[in-house]
C-alpha distance (Angstrom), angle and dihedral (degrees) to the residues before:
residue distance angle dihedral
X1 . . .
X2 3.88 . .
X3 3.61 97.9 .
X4 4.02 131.9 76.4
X5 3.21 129.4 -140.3
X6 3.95 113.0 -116.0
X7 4.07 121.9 -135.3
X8 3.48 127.6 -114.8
X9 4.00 133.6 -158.9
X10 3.42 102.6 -140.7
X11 3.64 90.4 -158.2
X12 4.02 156.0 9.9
X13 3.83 88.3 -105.3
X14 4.27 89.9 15.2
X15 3.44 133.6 117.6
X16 3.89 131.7 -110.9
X17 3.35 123.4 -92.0
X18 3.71 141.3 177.8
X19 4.05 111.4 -111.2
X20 3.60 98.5 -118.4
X21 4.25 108.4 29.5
X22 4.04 115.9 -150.9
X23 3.76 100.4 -108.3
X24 4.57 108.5 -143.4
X25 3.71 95.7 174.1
X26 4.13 79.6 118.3
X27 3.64 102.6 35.0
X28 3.70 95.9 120.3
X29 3.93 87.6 52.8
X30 4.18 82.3 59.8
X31 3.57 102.4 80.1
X32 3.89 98.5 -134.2
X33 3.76 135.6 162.0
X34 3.89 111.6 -141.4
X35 3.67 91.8 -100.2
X36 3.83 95.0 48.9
X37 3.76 87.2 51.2
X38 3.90 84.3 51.8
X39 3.73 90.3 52.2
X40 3.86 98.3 51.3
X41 4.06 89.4 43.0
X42 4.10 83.1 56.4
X43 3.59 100.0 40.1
X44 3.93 85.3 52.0
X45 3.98 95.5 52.9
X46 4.13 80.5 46.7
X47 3.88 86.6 58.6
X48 4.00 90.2 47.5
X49 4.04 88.8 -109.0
X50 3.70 90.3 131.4
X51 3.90 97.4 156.0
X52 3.51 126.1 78.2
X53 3.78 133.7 -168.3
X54 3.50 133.0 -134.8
X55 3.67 140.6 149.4
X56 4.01 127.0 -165.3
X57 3.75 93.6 -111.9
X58 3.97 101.2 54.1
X59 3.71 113.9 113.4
X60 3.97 92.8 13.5
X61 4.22 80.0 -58.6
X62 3.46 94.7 -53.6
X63 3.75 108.9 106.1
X64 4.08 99.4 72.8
X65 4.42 82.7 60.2
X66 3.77 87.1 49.9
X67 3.47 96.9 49.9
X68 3.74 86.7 43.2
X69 3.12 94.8 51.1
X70 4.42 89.6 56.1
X71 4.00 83.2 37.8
X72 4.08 86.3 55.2
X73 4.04 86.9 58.2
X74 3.84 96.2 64.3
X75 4.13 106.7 8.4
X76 3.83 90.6 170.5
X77 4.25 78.8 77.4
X78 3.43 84.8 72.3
X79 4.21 96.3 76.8
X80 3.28 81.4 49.8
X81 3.88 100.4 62.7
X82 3.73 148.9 28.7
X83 3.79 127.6 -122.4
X84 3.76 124.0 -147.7
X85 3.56 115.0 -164.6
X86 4.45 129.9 -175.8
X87 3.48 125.4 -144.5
X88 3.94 133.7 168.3
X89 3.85 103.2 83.5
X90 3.68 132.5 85.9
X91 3.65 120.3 -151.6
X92 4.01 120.4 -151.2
X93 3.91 89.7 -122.5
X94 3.65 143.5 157.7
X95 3.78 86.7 -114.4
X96 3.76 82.6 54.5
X97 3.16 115.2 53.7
X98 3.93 94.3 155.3
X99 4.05 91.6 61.5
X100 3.86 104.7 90.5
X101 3.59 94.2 177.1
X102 3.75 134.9 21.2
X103 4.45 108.8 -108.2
X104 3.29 137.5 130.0
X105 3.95 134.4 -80.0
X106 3.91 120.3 -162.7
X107 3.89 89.6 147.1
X108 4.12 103.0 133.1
X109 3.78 82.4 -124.0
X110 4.29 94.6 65.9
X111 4.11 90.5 31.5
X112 4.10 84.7 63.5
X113 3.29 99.1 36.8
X114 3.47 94.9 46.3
X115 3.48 98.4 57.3
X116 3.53 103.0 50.6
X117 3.60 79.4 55.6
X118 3.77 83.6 62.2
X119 3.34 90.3 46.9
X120 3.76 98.1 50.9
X121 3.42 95.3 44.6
X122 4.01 96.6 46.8
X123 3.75 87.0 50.3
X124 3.80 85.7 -127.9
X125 3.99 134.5 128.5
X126 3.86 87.6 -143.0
X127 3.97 151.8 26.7
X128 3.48 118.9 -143.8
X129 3.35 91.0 -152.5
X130 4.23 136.3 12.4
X131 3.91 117.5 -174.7
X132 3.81 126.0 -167.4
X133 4.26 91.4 -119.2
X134 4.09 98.3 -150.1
X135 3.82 129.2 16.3
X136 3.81 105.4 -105.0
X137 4.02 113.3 -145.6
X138 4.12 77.5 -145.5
X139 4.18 88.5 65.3
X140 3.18 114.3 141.8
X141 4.26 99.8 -170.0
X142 3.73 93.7 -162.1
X143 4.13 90.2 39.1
X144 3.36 82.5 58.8
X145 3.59 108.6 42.2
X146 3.60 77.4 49.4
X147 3.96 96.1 66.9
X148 4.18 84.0 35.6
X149 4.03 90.8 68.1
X150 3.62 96.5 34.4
X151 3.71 94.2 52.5
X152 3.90 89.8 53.2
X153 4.03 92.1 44.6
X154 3.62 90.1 56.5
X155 3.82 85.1 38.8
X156 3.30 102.5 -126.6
X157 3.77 96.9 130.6
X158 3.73 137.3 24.9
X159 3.62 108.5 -156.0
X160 3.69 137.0 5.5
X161 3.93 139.4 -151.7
X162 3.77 142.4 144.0
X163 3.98 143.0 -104.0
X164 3.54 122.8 -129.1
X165 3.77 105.6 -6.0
X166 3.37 130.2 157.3
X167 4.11 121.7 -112.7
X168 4.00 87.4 -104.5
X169 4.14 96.5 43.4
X170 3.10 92.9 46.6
X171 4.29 99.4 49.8
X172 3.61 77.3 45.7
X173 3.64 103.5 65.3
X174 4.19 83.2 27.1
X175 3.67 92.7 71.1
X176 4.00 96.7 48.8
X177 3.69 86.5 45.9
X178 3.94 131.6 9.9
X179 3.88 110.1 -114.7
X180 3.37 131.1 -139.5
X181 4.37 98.5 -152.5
X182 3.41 147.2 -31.6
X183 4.29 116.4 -122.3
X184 3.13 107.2 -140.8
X185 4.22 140.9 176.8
X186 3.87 113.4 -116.7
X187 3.08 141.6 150.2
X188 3.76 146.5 133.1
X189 4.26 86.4 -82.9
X190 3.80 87.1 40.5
X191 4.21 112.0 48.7
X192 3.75 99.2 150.0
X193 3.97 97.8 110.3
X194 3.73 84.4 62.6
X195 3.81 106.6 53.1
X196 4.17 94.7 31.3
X197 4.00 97.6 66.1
X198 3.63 91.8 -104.6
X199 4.21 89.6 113.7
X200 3.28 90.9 34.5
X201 4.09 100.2 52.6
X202 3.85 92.4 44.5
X203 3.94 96.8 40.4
X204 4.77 83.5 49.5
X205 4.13 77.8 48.9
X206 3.81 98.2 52.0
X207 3.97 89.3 -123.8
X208 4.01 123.0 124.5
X209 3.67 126.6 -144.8
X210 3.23 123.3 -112.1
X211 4.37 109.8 -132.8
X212 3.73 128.8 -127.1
X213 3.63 120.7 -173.6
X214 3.61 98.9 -4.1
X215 3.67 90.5 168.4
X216 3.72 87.6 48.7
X217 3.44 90.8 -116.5
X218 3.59 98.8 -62.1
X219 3.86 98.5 -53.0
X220 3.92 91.4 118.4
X221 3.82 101.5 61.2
X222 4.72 85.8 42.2
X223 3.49 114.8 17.2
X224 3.64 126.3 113.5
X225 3.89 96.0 -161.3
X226 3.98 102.7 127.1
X227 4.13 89.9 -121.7
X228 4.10 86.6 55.5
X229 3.88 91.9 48.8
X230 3.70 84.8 48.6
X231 3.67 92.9 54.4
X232 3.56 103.3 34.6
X233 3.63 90.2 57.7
X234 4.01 100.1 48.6
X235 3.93 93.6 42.8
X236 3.75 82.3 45.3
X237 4.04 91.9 60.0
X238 4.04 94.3 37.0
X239 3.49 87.6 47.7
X240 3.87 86.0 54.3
X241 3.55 90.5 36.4
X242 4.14 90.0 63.7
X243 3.42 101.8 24.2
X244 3.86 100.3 -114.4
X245 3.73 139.8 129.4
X246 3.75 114.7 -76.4
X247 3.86 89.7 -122.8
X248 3.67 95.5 40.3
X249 3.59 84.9 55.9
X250 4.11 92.5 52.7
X251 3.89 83.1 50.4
X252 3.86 97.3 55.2
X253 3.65 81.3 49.9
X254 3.53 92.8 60.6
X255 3.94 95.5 38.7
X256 4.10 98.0 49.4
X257 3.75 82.2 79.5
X258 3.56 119.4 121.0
X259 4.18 90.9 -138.6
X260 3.78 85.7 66.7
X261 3.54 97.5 -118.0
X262 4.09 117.1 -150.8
X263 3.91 116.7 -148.5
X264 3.68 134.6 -135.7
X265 3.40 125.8 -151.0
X266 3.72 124.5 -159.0
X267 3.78 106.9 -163.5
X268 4.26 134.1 107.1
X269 3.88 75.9 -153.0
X270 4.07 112.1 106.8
X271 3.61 97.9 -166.5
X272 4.10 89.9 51.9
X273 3.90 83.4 47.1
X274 3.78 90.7 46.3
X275 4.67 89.6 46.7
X276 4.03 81.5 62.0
X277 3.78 91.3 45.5
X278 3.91 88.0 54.4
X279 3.76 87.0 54.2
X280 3.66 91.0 77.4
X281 3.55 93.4 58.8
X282 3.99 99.2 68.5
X283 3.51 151.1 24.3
X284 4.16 142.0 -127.7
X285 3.44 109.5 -128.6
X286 4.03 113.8 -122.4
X287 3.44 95.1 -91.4
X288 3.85 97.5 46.0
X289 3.75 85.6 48.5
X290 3.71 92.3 52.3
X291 3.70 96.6 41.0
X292 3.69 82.5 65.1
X293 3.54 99.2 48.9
X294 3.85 89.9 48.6
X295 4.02 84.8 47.4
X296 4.15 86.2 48.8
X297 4.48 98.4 50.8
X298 4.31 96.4 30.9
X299 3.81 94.2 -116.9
X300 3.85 145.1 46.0
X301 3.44 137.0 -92.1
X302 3.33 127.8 -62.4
């Protein structure tokens, strides 16, 4: 765990964030006291992975209380880190019981409300960061942007953004209010962002993606799918090739492109968190990296 992860500004008017952000969307799935949650939390900010992501649905919206709850042990970590929190979609849940159906919410009303949810559950005075988690074919972009200024009036949150938008959504709600990213899913089993505009419009912006599932949720160290097999096998021999991690490998992937693409991890696992740190540490050559990408689609370039 020599190496240290490296910030990024995610954008002109954007907010700092560590290169690769500790993922909790599964931290209830970990099996963690409060104190071993604590420990992980430090050993990240040791690593340089000082942001963490959350969202108010994740673990049937109980992981922001149990990270709270580690938080709560040692607030002074908080200086030392920055919180990203989703809102925007409402879960039919147990700790529901009003939802009768699972939609989306972008009203102003549920944006507010939702984050000092967040905020209550984080045991925090602040996010960092709050992204609208789905687009909602209710959005309203200047309802929205609405809730977006009044939450950093009152403020309650530093910097806003969105999760899987499309190019045009996204410059949408990016012209009512200046956005800080766009979370997207890629991976070397999941390539649309880069062929639909939606690298392209944020890298002519000056704005880097955020990265969900950039291991595509496992599937390219144990699935069978012919596109996996592909992939497994070529990041297996470049991996060789430079002596690195198979999944740091998959990471540099990512991170070699020219939108400046930030990546999640997913895993209670520090060494797994520390394989994507190394990732920022080295490069594929343009051959490797296209090798891959051949591996990834099943045929060459045209």
């Amino acid at each position: 765990m020599s190496h240290t992860c490296p910030a990024i500004t995610t954008s002109s008017n954007g907010l700092s964030l560590s290169r690769i952000v500790a993922g909790m969307w599964r931290m209830n799935e970990w099996g963690m006291s409060p104190q071993q949650r604590l420990a992980l939390i430090e050993q990240c900010l040791e690593l340089g992975v000082t942001s963490f992501d959350h969202a108010d649905i994740y673990g049937g919206y109980a992981v922001e209380a149990t990270f709270g709850e580690a938080l709560a042990l040692k607030p002074s970590l908080r200086q030392q880190m920055q919180l990203v929190s989703k809102c925007g979609i409402k879960l039919v849940s147990a700790a529901r019981p009003e939802h009768t159906i699972q939609h989306y919410d972008t009203s102003a009303s549920h944006i507010i409300a939702s984050a000092e949810h967040s905020l209550r559950q984080l045991g925090t005075d602040y996010l960092d960061l709050l992204l609208i988690h789905r687009p909602d074919p209710l959005m309203n972009f200047d309802e929205i942007a609405g809730a977006f200024a009044r939450l950093r009036q009152d403020g309650k949150v530093r910097h806003f953004g969105v999760s899987n938008f499309s190019r045009h959504q996204f410059e949408s709600l990016n012209r009512r209010i200046a956005l800080a990213t766009n979370q997207v899913e890629f991976s070397p089993l999941s390539l649309a962002p880069m062929f639909d505009d939606t690298f392209d419009g944020l890298q002519d912006l000056g704005v880097a993606p955020m990265i969900w599932s950039p291991l595509a949720g496992g599937r390219v160290f144990s699935s069978d799918e012919p596109a996996a097999l592909r992939v497994r096998a070529k990041v297996a021999a470049v991996a060789e090739a430079l002596q690195q991690p198979f999944s740091s490998v998959v990471f540099a992937w990512i991170m070699q492109l020219p939108c400046r693409p930030i990546g999640l991890t997913g895993s209670g696992r520090i060494e797994a968190i520390a394989e994507a740190v190394q990732a920022t540490q080295f490069s594929l050559s343009r051959t490797q990296w296209f090798e891959i990408l051949r591996a990834a689609r099943g045929h060459e370039v045209a």
